[in-house]
SERO-4910 file (N, C-alpha, C, O; in steps of 0.05 Angstrom, whole numbers):
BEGIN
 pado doro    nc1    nc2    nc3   cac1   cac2   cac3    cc1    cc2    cc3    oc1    oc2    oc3
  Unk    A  -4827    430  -2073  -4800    420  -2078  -4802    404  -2104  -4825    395  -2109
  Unk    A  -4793    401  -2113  -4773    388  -2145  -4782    367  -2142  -4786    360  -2118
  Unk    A  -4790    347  -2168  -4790    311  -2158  -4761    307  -2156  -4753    301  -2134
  Unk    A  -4746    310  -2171  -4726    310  -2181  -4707    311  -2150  -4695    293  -2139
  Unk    A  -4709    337  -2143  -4694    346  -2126  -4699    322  -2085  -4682    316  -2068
  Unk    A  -4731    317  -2088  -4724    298  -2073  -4733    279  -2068  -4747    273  -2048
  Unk    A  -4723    258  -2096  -4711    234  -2102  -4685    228  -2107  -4674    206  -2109
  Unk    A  -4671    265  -2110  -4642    261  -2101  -4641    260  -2077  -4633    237  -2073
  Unk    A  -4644    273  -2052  -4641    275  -2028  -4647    235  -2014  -4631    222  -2000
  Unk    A  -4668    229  -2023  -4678    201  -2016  -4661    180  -2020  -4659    162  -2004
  Unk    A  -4647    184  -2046  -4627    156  -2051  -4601    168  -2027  -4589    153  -2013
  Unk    A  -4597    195  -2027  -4581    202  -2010  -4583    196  -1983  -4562    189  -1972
  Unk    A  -4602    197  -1970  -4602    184  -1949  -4611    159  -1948  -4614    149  -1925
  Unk    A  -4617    143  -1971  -4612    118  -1967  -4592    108  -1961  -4589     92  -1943
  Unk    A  -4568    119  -1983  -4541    107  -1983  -4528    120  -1961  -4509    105  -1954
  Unk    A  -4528    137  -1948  -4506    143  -1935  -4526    155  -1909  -4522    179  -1905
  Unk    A  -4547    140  -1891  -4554    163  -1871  -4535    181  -1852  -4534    206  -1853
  Unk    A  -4520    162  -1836  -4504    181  -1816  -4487    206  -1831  -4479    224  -1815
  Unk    A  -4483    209  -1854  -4463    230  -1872  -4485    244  -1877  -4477    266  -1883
  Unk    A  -4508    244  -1878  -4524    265  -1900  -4542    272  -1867  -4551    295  -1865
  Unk    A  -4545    260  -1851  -4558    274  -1821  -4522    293  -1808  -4524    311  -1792
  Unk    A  -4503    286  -1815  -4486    299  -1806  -4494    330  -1824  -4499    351  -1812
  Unk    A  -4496    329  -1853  -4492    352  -1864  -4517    372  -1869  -4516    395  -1879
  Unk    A  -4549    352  -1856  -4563    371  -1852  -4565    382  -1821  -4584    397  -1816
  Unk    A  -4548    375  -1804  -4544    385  -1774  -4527    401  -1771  -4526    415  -1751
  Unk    A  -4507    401  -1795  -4483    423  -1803  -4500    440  -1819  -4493    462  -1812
  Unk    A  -4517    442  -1837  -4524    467  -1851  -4542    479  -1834  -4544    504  -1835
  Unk    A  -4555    467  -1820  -4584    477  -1800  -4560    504  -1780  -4562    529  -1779
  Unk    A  -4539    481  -1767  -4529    502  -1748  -4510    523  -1765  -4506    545  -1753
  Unk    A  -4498    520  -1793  -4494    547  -1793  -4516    566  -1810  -4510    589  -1813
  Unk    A  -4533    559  -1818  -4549    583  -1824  -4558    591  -1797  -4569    613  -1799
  Unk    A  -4558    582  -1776  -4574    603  -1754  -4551    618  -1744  -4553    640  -1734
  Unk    A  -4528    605  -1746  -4500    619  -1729  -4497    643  -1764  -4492    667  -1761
  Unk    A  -4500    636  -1781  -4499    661  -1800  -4518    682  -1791  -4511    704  -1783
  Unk    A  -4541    673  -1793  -4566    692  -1790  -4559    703  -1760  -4553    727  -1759
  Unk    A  -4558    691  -1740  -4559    705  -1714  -4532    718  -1702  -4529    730  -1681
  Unk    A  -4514    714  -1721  -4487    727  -1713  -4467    712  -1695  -4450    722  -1681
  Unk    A  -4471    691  -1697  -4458    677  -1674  -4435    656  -1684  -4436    632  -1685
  Unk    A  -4415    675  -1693  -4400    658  -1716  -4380    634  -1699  -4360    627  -1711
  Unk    A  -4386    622  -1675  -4379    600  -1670  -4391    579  -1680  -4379    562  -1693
  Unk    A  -4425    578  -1674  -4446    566  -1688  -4440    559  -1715  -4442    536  -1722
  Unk    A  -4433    579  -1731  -4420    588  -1759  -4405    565  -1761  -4414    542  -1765
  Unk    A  -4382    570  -1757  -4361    556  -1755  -4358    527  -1751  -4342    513  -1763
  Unk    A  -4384    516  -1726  -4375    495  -1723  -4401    475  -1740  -4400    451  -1742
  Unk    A  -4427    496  -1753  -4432    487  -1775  -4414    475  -1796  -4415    451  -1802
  Unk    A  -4394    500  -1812  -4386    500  -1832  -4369    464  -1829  -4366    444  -1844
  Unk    A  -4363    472  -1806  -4331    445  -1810  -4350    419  -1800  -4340    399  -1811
  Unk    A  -4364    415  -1792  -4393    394  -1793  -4399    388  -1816  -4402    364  -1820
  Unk    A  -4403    401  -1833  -4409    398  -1869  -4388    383  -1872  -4388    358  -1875
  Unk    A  -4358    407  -1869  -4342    392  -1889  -4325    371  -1881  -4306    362  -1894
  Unk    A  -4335    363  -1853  -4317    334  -1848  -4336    304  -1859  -4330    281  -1865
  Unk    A  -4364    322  -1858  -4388    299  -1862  -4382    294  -1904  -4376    273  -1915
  Unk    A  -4386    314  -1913  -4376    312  -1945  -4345    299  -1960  -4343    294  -1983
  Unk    A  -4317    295  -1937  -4300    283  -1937  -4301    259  -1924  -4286    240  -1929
  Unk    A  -4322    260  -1902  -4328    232  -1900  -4338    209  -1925  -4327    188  -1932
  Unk    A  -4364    225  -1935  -4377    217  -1952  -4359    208  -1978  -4362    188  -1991
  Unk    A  -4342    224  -1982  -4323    213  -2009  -4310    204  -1998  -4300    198  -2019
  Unk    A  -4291    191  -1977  -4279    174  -1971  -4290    155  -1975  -4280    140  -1992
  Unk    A  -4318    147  -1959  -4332    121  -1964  -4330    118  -1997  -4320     97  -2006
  Unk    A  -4335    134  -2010  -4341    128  -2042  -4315    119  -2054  -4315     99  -2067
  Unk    A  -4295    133  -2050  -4276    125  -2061  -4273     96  -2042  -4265     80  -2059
  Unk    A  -4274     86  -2022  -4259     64  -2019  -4285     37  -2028  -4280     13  -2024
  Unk    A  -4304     44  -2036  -4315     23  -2047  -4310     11  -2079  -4309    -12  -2086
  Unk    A  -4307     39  -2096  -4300     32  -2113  -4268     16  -2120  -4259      8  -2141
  Unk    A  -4260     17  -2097  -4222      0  -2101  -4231    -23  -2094  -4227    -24  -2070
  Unk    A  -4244    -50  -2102  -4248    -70  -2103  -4231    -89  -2121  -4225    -87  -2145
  Unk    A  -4225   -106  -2104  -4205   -129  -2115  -4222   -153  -2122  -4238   -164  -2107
  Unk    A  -4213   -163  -2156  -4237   -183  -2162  -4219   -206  -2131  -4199   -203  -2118
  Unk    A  -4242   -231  -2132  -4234   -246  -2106  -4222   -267  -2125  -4231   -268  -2148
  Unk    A  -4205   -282  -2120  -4194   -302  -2126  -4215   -326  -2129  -4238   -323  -2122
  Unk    A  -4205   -351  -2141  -4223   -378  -2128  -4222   -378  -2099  -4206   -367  -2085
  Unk    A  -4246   -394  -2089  -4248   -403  -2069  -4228   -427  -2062  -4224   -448  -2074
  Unk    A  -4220   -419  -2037  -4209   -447  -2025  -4221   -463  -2019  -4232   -456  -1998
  Unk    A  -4230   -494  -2029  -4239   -519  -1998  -4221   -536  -1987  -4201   -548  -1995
  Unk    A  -4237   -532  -1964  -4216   -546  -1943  -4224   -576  -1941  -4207   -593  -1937
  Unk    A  -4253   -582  -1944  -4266   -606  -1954  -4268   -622  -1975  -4267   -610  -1996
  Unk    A  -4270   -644  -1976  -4273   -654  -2008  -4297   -649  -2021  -4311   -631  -2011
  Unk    A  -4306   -662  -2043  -4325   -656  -2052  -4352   -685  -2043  -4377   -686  -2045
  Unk    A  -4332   -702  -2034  -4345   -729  -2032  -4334   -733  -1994  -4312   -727  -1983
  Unk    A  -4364   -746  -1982  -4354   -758  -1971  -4344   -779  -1958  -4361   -795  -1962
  Unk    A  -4319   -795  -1940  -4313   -829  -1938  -4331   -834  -1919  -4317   -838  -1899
  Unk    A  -4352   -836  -1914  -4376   -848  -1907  -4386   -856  -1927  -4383   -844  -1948
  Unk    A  -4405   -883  -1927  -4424   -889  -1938  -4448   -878  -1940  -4456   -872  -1918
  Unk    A  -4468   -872  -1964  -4494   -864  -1955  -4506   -874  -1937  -4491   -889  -1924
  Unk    A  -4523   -875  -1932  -4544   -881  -1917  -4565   -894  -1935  -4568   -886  -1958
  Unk    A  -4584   -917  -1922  -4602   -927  -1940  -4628   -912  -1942  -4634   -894  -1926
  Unk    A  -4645   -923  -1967  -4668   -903  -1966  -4687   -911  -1950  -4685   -935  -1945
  Unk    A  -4705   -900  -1939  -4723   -913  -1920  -4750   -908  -1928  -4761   -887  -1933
  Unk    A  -4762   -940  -1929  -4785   -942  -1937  -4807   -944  -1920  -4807   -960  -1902
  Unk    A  -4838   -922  -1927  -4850   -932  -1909  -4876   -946  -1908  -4896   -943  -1894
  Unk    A  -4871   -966  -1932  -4891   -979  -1942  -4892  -1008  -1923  -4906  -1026  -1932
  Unk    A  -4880  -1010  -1903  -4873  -1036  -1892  -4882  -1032  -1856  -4882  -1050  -1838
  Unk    A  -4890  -1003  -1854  -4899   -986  -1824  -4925   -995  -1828  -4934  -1005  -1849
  Unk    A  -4939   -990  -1803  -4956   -999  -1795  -4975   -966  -1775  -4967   -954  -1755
  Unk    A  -4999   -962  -1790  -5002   -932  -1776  -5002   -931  -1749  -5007   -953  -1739
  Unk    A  -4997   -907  -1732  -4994   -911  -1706  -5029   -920  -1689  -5051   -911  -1696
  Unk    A  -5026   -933  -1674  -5049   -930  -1660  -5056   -921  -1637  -5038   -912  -1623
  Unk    A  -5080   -919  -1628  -5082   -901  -1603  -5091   -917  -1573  -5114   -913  -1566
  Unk    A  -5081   -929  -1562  -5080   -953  -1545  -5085   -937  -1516  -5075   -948  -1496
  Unk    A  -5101   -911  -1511  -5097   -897  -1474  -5122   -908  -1474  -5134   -886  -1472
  Unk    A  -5142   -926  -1475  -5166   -934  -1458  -5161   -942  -1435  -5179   -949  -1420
***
C-alpha cells in the first residue's frame, strides 16, 4: 500500500472514527453482495456508504460555521471585599517534638 495512501486513511480515522468504520462496513458488505449476487447485501451496502459520507460532510460543514465568541461575561469582580489574610511566619515555631515515651 501507498505511504501516502495510508496516512490518508489514518488522519481519516482519526478525525472521524464512527463515519469511516460506517463506510468500511458499507464497502465490505457491498462488494460481497456484488460479488455473490445478493443485491440486498448490495444495496444495503451501497446506502451504508452513502448515509456514512453525508454524515461525514455534515459534520464538516457544521464545524466550519463558527461564530467568533463575544467577550466574556463576569459575574464577579475582579477584587475581593474581604481583607487579605496575613502572611504567616514560621520563624517564630518551634520544631515539633516527639514526646510517646
Amino acid at each position: 500500500m501507498n505511504v501516502a495512501w495510508s496516512r490518508m486513511l489514518k488522519s481519516a480515522y482519526r478525525k472521524e472514527p464512527i463515519s469511516s468504520f460506517i463506510i468500511t462496513v458499507g464497502m465490505v458488505d457491498a462488494v460481497i453482495g456484488g460479488v455473490g449476487y445478493r443485491w440486498s447485501l448490495f444495496a444495503f451496502g451501497v446506502a451504508a456508504v452513502s448515509i456514512a459520507v453525508a454524515f461525514r460532510w455534515w459534520r464538516t460543514q457544521q464545524t466550519q460555521v463558527e461564530f467568533p465568541s463575544s467577550k466574556p461575561i463576569h459575574y464577579l469582580t475582579d477584587r475581593s471585599s474581604r481583607p487579605q489574610l496575613p502572611m504567616l511566619n514560621s520563624s517564630g515555631r518551634l520544631p515539633p517534638t516527639d514526646d510517646r515515651r
